[in-house]
Backbone bond lengths (Angstrom), bond angles and torsions (degrees), N, CA, C in turn:
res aa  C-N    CA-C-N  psi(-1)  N-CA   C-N-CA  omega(-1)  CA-C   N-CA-C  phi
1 X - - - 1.455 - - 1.533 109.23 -
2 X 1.229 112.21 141.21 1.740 113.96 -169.34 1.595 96.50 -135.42
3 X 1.635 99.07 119.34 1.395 104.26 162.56 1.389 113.15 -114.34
4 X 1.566 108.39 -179.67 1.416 129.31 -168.77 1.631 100.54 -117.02
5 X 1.090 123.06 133.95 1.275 128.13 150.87 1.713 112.46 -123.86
6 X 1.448 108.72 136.07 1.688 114.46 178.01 1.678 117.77 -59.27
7 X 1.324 136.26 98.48 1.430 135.53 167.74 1.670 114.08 -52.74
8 X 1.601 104.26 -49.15 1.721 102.99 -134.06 1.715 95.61 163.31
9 X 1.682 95.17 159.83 1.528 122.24 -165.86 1.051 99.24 -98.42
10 X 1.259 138.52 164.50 1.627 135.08 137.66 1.111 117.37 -87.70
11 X 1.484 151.26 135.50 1.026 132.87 -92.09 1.736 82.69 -170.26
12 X 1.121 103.18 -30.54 1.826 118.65 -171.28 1.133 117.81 173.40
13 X 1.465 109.50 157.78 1.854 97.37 -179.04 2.070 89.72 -156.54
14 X 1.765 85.35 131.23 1.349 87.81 178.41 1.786 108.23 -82.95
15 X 1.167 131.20 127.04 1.327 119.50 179.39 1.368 130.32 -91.86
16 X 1.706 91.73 3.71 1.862 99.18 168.30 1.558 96.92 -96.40
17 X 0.848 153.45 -15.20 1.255 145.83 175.89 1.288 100.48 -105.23
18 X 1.225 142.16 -30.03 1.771 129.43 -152.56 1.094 121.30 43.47
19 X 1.264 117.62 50.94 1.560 128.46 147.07 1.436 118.36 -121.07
20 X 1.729 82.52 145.71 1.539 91.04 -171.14 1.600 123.62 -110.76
21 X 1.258 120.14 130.21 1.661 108.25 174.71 1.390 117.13 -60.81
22 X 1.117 124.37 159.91 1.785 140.23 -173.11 0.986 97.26 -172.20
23 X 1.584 97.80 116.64 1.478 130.92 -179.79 1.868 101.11 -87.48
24 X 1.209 142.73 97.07 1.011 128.25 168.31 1.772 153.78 -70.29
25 X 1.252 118.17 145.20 1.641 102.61 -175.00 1.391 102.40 -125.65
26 X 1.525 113.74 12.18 1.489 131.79 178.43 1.307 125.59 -148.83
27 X 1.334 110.25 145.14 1.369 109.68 177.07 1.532 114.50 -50.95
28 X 1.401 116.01 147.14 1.386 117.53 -173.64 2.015 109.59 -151.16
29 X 1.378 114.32 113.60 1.504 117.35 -170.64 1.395 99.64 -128.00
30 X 1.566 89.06 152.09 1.504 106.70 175.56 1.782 109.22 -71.63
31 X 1.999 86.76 133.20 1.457 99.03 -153.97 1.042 138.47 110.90
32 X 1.744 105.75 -18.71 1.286 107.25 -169.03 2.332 100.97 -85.98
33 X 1.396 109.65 155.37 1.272 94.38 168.69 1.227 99.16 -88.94
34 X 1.374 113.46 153.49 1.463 154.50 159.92 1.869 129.47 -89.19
35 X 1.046 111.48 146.34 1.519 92.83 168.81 2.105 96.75 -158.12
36 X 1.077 104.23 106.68 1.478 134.25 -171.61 1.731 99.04 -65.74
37 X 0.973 111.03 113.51 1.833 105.84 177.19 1.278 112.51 -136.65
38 X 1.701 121.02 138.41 1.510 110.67 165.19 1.626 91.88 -155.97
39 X 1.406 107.25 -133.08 1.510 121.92 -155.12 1.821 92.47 -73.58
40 X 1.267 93.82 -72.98 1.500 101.43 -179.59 2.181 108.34 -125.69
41 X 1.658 100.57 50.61 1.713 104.68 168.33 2.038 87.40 -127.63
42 X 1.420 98.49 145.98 1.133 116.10 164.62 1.785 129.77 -174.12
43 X 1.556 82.06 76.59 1.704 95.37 -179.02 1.166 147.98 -132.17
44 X 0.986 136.61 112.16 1.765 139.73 -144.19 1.288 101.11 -100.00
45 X 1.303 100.77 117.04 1.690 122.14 154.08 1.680 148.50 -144.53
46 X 1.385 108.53 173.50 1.429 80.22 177.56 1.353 123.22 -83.70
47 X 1.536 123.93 -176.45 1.887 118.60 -178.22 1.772 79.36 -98.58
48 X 1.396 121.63 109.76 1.188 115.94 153.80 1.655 126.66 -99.56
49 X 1.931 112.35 -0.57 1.383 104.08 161.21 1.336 87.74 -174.63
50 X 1.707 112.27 146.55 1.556 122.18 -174.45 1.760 95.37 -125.51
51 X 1.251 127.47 170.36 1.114 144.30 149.76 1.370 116.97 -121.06
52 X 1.348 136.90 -171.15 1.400 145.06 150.39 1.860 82.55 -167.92
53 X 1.249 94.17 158.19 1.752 119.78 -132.59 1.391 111.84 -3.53
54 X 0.586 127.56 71.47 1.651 129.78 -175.54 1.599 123.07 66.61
55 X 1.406 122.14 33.12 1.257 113.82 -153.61 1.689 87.89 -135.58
56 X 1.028 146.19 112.81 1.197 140.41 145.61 1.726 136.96 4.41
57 X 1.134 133.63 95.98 1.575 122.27 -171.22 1.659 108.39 -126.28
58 X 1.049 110.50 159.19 1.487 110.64 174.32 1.775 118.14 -104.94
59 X 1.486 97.25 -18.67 1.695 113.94 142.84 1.145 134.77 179.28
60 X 1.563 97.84 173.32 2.020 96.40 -162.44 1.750 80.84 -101.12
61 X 1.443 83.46 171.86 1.696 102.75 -175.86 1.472 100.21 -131.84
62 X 1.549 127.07 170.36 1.417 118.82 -172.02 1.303 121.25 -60.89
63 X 1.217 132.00 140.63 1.247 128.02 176.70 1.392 134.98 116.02
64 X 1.528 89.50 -27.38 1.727 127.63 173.53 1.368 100.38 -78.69
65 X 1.432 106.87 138.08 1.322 142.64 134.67 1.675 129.99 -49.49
66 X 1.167 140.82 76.61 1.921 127.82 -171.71 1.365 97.26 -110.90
67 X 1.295 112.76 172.39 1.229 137.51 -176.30 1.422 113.09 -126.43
68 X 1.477 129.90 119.01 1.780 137.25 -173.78 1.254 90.55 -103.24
69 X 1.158 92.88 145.28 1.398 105.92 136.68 2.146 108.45 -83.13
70 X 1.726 102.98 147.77 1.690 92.56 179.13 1.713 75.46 -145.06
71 X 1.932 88.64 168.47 0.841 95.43 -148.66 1.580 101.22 -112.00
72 X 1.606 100.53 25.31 1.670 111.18 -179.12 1.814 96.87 -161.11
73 X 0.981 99.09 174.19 1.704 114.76 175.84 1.385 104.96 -54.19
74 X 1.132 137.30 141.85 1.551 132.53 140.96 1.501 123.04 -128.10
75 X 1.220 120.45 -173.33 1.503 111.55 -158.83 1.329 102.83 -139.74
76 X 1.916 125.02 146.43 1.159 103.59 168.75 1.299 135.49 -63.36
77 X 1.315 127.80 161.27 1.374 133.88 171.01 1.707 94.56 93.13
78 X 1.635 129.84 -22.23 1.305 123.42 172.65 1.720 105.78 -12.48
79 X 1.123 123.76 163.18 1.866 134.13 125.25 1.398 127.30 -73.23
80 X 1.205 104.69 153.32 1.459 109.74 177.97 1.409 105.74 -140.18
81 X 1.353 106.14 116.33 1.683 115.27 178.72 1.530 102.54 -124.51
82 X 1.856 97.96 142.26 1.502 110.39 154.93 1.194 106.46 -70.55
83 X 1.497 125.56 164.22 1.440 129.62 -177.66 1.774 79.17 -135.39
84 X 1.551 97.53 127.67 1.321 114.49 -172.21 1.745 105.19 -113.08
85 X 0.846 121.21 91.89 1.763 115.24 168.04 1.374 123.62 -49.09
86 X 1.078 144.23 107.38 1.309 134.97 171.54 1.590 105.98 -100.71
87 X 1.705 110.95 168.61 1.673 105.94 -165.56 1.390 80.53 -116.18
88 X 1.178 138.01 138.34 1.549 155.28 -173.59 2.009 113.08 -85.43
């Protein structure tokens, strides 16, 4: 069984680099899955590297601002959910 819990917004997305800002309201670590949603974004991945101001982190905590790399376009105001597996 796979749930969703809400992280964070995207906030901006540079499209020469393809990274996206995420404003957070949850803890968020490298590794964790993701799943990016809006009008027309819908893409699941893993966090394989964050920054906040340009500096490398392994995670943001609520309140924070990070920067992904993703692995498609996204848009502001997107969602950002962990995708949580549970074993049934």
């Amino acid at each position: 069984m796979i749930e969703k819990e809400l992280i964070g917004t995207i906030t901006h997305f540079f499209t020469n680099l393809s990274v996206a800002v995420i404003q957070l309201n949850k803890e968020l670590k490298e590794g964790d899955e993701i799943s990016i949603e809006g009008a027309t974004t819908n893409i699941q991945q893993t966090v394989s590297s964050m920054q906040i101001d340009r500096k490398p982190v392994t995670e943001g905590k609520p309140g924070q601002s990070i920067g992904m790399k993703v692995i498609d376009k996204v848009r502001e105001g997107d969602k950002v959910y962990k995708i949580i597996k549970k074993s049934e």
